[in-house]
Steps between C-alpha positions, in 0.01 A plus 500: 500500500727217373515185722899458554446119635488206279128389398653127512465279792695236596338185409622315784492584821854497715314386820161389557335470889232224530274422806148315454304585189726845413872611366680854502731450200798764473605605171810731382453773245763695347451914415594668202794640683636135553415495908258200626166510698301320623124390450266203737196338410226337700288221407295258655464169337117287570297222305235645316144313480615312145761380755843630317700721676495885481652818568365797645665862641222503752491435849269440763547651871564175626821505268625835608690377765725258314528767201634771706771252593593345203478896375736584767718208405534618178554847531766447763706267238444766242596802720818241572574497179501906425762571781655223380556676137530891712794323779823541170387808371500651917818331565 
């Protein structure tokens, strides 16, 4: 089965949410057919024991909270964006 969307992310992100110690960075990706989508990330940045910082996709329960609303955050400027791109083609 052939994958119709393009293998190549974005390499910067068009928004990025921050709180303490994580980011949800949104990034736009364009299909073969031409129409955009988009993709998040979550990271959590900490000092490791060498003391340099560090990135990690992992987070502890603790954290949860303050994902989910960065998540939602995210997905609601995202979801924005794709009615934003639907609202010519309905009118």
């Amino acid at each position: 089965m052939a994958d119709t969307s393009s293998n190549k992310p974005s390499t910067e992100p068009i928004k990025v949410f921050r709180a303490t110690g994580m980011s949800v960075a949104v990034f736009a990706n364009t299909a073969d057919d031409g129409r955009t989508f988009y993709k998040l990330t979550a990271q959590r940045i900490y000092r490791g024991g060498d003391n340099k910082f560090r990135t990690s996709n992992s987070f502890s329960v603790g954290e949860l909270p303050q994902l989910i609303l960065l998540l939602h955050r995210a997905w609601a400027f995202a979801s924005d964006l794709e009615e934003d791109a639907k609202a010519p083609a309905e009118k």
